[in-house]
C-alpha positions in Angstrom: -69.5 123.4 56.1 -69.7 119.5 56.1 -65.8 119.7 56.9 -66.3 121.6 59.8 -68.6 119.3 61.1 -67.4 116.1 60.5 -64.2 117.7 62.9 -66.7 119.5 65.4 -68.0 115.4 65.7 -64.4 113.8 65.7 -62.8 116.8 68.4 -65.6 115.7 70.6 -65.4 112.2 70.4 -61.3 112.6 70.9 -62.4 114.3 74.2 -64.4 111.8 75.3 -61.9 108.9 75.3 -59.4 110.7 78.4 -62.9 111.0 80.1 -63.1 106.6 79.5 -59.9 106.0 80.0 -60.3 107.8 83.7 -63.0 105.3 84.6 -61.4 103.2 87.9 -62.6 99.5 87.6 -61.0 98.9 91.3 -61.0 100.3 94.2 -62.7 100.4 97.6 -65.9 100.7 96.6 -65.7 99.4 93.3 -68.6 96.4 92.3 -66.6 95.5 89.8 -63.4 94.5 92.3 -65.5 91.4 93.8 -64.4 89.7 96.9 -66.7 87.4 97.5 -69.3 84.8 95.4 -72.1 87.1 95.1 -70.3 90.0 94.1 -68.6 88.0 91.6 -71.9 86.5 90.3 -73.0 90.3 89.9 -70.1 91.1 88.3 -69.9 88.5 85.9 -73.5 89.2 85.1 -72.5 92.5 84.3 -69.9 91.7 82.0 -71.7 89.1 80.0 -74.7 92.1 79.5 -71.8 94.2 78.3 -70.0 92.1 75.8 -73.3 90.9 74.6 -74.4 94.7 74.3 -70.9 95.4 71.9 -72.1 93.4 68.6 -75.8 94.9 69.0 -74.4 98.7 69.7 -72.1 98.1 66.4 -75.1 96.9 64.4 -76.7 99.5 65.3 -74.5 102.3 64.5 -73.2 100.5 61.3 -76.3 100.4 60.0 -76.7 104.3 60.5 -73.6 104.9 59.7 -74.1 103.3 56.2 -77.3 104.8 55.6 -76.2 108.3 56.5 -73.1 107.6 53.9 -75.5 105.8 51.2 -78.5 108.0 51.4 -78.0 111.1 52.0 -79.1 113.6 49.3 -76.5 115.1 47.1 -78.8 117.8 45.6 -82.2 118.9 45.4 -83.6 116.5 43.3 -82.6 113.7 45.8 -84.4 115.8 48.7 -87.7 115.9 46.5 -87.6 112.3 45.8 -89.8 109.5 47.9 -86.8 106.8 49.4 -87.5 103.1 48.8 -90.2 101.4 50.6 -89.4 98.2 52.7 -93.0 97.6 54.2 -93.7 94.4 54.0 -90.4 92.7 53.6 -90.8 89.4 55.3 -87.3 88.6 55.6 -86.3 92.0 56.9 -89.2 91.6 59.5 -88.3 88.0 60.5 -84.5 88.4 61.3 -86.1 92.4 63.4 -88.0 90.1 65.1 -86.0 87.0 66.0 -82.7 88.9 66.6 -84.1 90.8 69.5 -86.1 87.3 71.0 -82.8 86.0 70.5 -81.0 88.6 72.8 -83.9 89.0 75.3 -83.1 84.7 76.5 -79.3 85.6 76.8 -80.1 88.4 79.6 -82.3 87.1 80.8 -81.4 82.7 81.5 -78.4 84.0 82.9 -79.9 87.0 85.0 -82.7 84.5 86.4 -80.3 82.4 87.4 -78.0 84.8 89.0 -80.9 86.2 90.9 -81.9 82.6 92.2 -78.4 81.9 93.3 -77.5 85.3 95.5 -80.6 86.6 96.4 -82.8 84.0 97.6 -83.6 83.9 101.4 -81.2 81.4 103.6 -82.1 80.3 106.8 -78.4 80.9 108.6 -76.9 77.6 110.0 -74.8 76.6 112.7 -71.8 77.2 109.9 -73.2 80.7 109.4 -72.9 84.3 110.9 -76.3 85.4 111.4 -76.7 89.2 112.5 -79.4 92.1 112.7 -78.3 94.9 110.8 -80.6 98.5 111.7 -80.0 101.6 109.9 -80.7 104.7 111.8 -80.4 108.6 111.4 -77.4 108.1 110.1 -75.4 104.9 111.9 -75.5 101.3 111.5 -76.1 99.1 114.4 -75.2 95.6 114.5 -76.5 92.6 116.5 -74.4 89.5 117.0 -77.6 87.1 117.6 -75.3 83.9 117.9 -73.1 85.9 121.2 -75.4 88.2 122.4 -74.0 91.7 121.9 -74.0 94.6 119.7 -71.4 96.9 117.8 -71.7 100.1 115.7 -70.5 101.2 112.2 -68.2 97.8 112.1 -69.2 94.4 111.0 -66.8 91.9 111.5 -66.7 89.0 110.0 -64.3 85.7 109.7 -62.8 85.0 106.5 -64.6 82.5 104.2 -68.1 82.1 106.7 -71.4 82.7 105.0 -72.7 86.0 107.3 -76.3 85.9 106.7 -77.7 89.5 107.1 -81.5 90.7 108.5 -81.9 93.9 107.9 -84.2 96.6 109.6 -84.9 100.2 109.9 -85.3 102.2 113.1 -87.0 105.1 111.4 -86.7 106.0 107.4 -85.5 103.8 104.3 -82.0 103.2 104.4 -80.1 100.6 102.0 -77.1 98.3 103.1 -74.4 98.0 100.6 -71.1 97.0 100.7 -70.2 96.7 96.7 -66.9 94.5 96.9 -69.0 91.7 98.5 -73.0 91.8 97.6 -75.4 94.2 96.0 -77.9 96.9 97.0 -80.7 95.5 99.8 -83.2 98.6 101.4 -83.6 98.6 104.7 -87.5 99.2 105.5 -89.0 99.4 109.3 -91.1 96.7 110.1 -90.0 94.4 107.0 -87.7 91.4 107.7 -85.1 91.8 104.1 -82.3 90.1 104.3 -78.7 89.8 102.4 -75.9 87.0 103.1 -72.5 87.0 101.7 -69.0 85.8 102.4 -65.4 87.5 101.8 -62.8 85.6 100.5 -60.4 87.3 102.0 -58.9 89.4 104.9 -59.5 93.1 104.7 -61.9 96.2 104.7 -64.6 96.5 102.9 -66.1 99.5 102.8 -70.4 100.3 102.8 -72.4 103.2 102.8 -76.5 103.8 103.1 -77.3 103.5 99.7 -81.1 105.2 100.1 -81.6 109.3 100.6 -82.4 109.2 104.4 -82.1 113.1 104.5 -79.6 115.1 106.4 -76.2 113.4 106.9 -77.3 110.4 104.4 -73.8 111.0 102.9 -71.6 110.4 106.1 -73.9 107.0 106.5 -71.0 104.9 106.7 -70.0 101.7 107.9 -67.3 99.0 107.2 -67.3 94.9 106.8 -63.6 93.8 108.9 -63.0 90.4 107.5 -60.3 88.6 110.1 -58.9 85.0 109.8 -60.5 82.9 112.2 -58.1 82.8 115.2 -58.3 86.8 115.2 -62.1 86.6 114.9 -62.1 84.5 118.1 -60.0 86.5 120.1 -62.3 89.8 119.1 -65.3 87.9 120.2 -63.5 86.7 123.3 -62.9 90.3 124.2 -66.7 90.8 124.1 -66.7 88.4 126.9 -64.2 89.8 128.7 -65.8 93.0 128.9 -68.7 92.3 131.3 -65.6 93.3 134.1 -63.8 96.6 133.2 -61.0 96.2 135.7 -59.7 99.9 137.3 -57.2 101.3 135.2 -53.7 102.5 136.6 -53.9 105.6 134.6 -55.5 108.5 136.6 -56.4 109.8 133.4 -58.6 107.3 132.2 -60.3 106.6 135.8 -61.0 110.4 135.3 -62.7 109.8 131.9 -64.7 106.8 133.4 -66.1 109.1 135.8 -67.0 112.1 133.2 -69.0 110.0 130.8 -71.4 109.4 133.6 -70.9 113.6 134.6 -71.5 114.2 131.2 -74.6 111.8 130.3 -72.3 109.6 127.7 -74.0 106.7 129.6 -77.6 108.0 129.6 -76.9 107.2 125.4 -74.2 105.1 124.6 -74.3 101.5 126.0 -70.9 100.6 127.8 -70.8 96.8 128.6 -69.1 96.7 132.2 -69.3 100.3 133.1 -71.2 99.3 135.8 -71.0 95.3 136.5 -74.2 94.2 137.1 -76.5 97.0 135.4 -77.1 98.1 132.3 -76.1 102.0 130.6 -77.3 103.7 127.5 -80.1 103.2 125.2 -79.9 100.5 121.6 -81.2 103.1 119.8 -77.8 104.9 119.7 -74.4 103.4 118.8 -72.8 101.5 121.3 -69.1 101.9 122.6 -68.5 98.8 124.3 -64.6 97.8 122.9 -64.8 101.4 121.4 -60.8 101.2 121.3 -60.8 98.2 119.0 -62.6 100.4 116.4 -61.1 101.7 113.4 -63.1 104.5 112.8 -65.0 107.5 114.6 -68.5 109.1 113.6 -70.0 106.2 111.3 -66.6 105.7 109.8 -65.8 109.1 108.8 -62.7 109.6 110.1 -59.7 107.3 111.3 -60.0 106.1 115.2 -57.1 108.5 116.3 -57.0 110.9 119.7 -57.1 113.8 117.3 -60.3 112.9 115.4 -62.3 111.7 118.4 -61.3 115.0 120.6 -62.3 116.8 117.6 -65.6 114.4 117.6 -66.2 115.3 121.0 -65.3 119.0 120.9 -68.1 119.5 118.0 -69.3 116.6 115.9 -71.3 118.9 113.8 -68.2 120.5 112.1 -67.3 116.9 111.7 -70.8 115.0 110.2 -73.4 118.0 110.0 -76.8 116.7 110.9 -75.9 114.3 113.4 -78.0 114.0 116.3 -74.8 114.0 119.1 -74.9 117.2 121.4 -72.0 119.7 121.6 -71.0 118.6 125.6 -69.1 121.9 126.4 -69.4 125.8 125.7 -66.5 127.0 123.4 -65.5 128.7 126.4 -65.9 126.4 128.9 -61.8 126.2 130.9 -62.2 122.6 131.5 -63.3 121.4 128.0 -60.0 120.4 126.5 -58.9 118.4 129.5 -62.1 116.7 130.4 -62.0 115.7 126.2 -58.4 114.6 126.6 -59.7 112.5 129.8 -62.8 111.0 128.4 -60.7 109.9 124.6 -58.2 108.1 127.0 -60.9 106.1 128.5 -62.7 105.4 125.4 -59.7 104.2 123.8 -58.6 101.6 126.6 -62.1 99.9 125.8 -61.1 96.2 124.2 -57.4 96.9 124.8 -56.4 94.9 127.3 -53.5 93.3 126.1 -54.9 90.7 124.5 -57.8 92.9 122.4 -54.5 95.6 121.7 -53.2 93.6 118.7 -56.4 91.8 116.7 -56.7 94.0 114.1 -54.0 92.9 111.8 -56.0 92.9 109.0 -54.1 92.8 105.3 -54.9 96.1 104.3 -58.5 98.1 102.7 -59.8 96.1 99.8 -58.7 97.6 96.7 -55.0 98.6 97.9 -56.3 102.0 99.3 
């Protein structure tokens, strides 16, 4: 009987380790793949709680392991009989008591500090990036307060600047968390938080809503582009640039202009130049102003390709369920699949201009994905 248990116990710890040894410590979203100060901070916080944690967790299971081996009753006699009494060992109650005081300082010095360092409030500087981040049912918007304009589901950011974060809610609790480069901050309406961090270098980072906002919480994406400088400049520059959409010399996307207006795009989506000297759409949905410089469609669900936005277009709830975009066209409307093939040509010549068309060369996704 004790045989059979002793291998029920070691067969199940046998199948544990494959389940350990699965564990990916990088990756994408990884926090323990840092690419920037306060993510490395966290991290090594983290690590130092964990190795400190090894000697207690072998104490511990020592000592029960030795006392399940020493003490255990061989027959009845043993079962019957009333075990030793320590009450009132001083030793045994001074080293119980010390050891754990002892182990409370070296979480916590170090975790007090950490906590000082990264998440204290900054007052962003003329050196700094300082933007308005609001989480809404379910997209991120994203105001450039330094330039004056606003962008949707992508933060980008130059390489090495401290980007200094306020953070805002248009409606329930959301959370902004990109794990590669800072921890966990919630987004609450009507309460100035705030979270700053920097990436070290080029790439992708991807967040996500960290909070239950209901609905399509899950598909609450958004991504942190992190460009050398001189390609950072030139993406602002085309910011600038688009105050003046020029006529295109593709009948196909002078056709799409005209349909985003037939189809109220523009009574939602703000387009900056659509109409030189007025303003289109409402801020409390996403913006598509140098939508063709975008990586990613639906709150960075899907890759910024023809197929995926026409697929957007033709019905966004098979593609993010919950999402408050309409369904434009009947399923049997004749015109739909060449008014979408119209209106994804003009959406994707926003920003490329030919000197937008190349900016983002950006060194990969963080985490070699």
């Amino acid at each position: 009987m004790h045989v059979r248990r002793w291998l029920q116990r070691g067969l199940a710890i046998a199948a544990s380790v494959p389940l350990i040894a699965a564990c990916e410590f990088s990756g994408p979203q990884s926090a323990l793949d840092p690419a920037g100060p306060v993510a490395q901070a966290q991290r090594d916080l983290f690590v130092w709680t964990l190795w400190l944690s090894v000697p207690v967790m072998v104490g511990v299971f020592g000592v029960l392991l030795y006392s399940v081996l020493r003490f255990r009753a061989k027959n009845a006699e043993d079962e019957r009989a009333i075990p030793h009494q320590t009450h009132g060992n001083f030793k045994l109650e001074i080293a119980w008591t010390i050891i754990p005081v002892i182990l409370v300082i070296l979480v916590a010095v170090p975790t007090v500090r950490t906590i000082f360092s990264t998440e204290q409030r900054v007052e962003a500087g003329p050196d700094d990036l300082a933007v308005h981040a609001t989480g809404y049912q379910w997209w991120f918007k994203f105001d450039y307060l330094d330039h004056g304009f606003t962008t949707a589901n992508e933060l980008i950011i130059p390489v090495g600047t401290r980007v200094v974060v306020s953070l805002d809610s248009a409606d329930v609790l959301h959370s902004f968390w990109v794990p590669n480069l800072a921890g966990k901050r919630d987004m609450i309406p009507n309460n100035d938080n705030q979270v700053w961090f920097v990436a070290d270098a080029p790439g992708t980072y991807y967040g996500q809503c960290a909070e239950l906002c209901l609905g399509a919480h899950a598909y609450m994406r958004f991504r942190v582009i992190a460009m050398e400088q001189p390609d950072y400049d030139r993406w602002i520059a085309s910011f600038q640039n688009a105050a003046a959409q020029p006529v295109s010399a593709d009948p196909l996307v002078e056709r799409g202009r005209a349909l985003v207006a037939q189809k109220g795009c523009v009574a939602c989506h703000a387009i900056d130049g659509y109409r030189p000297g007025t303003e289109v759409g409402n801020p409390d949905f996403p913006s598509l102003t140098n939508f063709g410089l975008r990586t990613t469609v639906g709150a960075a669900i899907a890759d910024n390709t023809p197929e995926n936005l026409a697929a957007w277009l033709r019905d966004p709830q098979a593609m993010k369920p919950g999402n408050y975009m309409p369904t434009l066209w009947r399923a049997d409307d004749p015109n739909r699949e060449d008014e979408i093939e119209a209106i994804v040509a003009y959406l994707l010549s926003l920003g490329r201009d030919g000197q937008a068309s190349g900016q983002l060369t950006l060194g990969g996704i963080h985490g070699g994905q």
